[in-house]
C-alpha positions as CSV (number, residue, x, y, z in Angstrom):
1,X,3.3,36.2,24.2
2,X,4.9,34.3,27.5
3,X,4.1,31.0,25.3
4,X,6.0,32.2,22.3
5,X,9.4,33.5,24.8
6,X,9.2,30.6,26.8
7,X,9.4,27.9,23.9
8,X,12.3,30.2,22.1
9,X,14.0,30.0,25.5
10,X,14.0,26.2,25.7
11,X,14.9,26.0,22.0
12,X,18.6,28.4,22.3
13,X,19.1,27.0,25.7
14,X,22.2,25.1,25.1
15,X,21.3,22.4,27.7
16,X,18.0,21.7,26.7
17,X,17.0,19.1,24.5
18,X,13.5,20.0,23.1
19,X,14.0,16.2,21.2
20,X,15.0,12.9,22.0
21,X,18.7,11.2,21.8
22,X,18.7,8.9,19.5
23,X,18.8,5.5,19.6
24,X,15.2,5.9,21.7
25,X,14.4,3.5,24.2
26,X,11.6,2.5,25.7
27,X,11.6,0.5,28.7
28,X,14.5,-1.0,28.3
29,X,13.4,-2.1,24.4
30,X,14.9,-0.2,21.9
31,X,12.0,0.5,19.5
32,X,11.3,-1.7,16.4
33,X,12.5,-4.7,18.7
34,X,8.8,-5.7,20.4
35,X,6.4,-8.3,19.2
36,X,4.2,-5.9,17.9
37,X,6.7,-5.0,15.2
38,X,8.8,-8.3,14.7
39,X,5.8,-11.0,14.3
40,X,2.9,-8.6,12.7
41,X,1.4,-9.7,9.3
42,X,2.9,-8.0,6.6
43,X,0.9,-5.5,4.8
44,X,-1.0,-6.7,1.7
45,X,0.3,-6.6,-1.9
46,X,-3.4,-6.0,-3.6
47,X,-5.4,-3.2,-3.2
48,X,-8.6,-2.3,-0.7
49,X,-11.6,-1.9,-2.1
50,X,-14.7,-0.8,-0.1
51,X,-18.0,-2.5,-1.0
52,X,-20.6,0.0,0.9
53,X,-24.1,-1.5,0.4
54,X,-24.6,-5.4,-0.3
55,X,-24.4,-6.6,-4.0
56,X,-26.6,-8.9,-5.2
57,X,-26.5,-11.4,-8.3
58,X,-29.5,-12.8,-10.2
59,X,-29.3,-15.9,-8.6
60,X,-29.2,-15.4,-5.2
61,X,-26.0,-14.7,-4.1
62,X,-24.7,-11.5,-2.2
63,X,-21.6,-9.6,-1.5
64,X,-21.9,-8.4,1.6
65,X,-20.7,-4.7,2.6
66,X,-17.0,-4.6,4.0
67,X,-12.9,-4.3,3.1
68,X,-12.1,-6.3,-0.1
69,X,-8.8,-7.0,-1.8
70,X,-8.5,-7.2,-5.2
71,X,-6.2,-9.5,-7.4
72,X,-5.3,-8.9,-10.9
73,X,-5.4,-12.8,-12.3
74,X,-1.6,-13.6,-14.5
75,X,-3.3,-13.8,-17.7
76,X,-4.8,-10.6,-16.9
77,X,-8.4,-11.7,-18.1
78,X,-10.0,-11.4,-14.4
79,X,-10.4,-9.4,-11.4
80,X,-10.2,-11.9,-8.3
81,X,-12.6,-10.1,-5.4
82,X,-10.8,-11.4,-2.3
83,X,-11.5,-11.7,1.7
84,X,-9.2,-12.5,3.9
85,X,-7.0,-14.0,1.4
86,X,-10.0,-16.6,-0.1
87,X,-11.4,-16.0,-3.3
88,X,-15.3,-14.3,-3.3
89,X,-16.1,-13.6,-6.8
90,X,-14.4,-13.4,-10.7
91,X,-15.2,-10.5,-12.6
92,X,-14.1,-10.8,-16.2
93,X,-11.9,-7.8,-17.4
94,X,-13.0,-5.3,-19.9
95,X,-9.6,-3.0,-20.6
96,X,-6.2,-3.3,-19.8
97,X,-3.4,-0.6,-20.0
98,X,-0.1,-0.9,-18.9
99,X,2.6,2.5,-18.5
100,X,4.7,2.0,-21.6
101,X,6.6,5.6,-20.3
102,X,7.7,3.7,-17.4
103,X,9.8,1.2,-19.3
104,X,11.5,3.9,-22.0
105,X,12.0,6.0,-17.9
106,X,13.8,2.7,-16.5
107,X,16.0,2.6,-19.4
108,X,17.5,6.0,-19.2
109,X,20.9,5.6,-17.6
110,X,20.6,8.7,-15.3
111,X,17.4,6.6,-13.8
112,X,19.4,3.4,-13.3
113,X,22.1,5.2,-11.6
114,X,20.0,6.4,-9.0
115,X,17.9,3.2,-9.0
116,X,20.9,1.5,-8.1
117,X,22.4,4.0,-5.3
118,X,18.4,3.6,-3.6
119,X,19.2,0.0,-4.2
120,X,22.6,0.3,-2.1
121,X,21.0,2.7,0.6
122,X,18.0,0.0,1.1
123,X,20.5,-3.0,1.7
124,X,22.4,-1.0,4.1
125,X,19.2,0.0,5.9
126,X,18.1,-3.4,5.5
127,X,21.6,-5.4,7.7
128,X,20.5,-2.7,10.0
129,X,16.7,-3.3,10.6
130,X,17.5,-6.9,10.8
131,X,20.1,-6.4,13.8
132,X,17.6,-5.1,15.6
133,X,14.8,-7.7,14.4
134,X,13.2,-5.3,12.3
135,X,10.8,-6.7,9.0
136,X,13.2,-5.2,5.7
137,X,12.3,-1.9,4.2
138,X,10.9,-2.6,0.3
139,X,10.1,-0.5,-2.0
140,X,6.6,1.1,-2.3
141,X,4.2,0.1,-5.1
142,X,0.8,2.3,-5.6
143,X,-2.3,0.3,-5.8
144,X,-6.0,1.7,-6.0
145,X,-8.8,0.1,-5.9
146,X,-12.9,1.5,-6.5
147,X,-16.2,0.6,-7.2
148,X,-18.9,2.5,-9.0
149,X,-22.1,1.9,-10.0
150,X,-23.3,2.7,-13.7
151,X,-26.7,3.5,-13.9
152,X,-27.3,3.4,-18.2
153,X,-26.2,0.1,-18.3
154,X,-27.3,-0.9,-14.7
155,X,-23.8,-2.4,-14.5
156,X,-20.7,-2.6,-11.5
157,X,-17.6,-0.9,-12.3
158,X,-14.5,-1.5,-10.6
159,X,-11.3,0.2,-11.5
160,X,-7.9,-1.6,-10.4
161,X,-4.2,0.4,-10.6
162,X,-1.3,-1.8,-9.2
163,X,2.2,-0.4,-10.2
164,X,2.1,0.7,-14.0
165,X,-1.3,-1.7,-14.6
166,X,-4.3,-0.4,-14.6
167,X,-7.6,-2.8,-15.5
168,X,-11.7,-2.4,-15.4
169,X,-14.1,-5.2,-14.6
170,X,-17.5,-5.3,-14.9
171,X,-20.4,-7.3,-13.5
172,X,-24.3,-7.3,-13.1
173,X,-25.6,-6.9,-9.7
């Protein structure tokens, strides 16, 4: 009970500040201005996939068990198994489907009002960031990425979803 009168205390007192002022500052930084922030890689554009056990191939070849990316090729035909950016293995594609309610969406004019004002709002927050040194705000795009094994066919299944794509490859292991 003390716990709960105490923190409502601190909370109505009108000199109090239970948060921060804003802008933070740090040590004299003021946050988004260190190293740490400025010169860090940029996230990745493909998806992580997780490869748990080793794979191996009929002639000797392995994948070994770690943190993939995967890469959807341009003519959409293969899957490109990547590691740290260099190509490990091609797995031919099986299905492609692409979100054809996203395009008749984008084409609604209610949709790109508001695409538009998010458009406005991330350019001002944008001449912002980069006063301060900050990388720009883009949008979010999903991606997913798994693996599964099939056991009728004794075949590797992996499932890629980037944006309104989605593909399946397959391969022997």
């Amino acid at each position: 009970m003390f716990e709960g009168m105490y923190v409502e205390k601190v909370l109505t007192h009108k000199y109090i500040r239970p948060y921060p002022q804003q802008p933070q500052e740090t040590a004299g930084y003021n946050i988004g201005s260190q190293a740490i922030y400025r010169y860090s890689l940029k996230d990745s554009e493909y998806p992580a996939l997780i490869i748990p056990d080793p794979i191996y191939d009929g002639s000797g070849g392995i994948i070994k068990p770690g943190h993939y990316e995967v890469a959807l090729s341009d003519s959409m035909e293969f899957l490109i198994l990547l590691e740290s950016k260099k190509p490990i293995a091609i797995i031919p594609v099986i299905k492609v489907e692409e979100d054809a309610t996203e395009k008749v969406r984008l084409n609604n004019k209610k949709v790109k009002k508001e695409l538009k004002k998010e458009k406005k709002l991330r350019e001002d927050t944008n001449k912002k960031r980069a006063k301060t040194g900050m990388p720009p705000d883009e949008p979010k795009i999903f991606t997913e990425a798994s693996l599964e094994f099939v056991p009728d066919g004794e075949y590797y299944l992996i499932k890629y979803q980037k944006g309104t794509i989605k593909a399946w490859g397959a391969f022997k292991g």
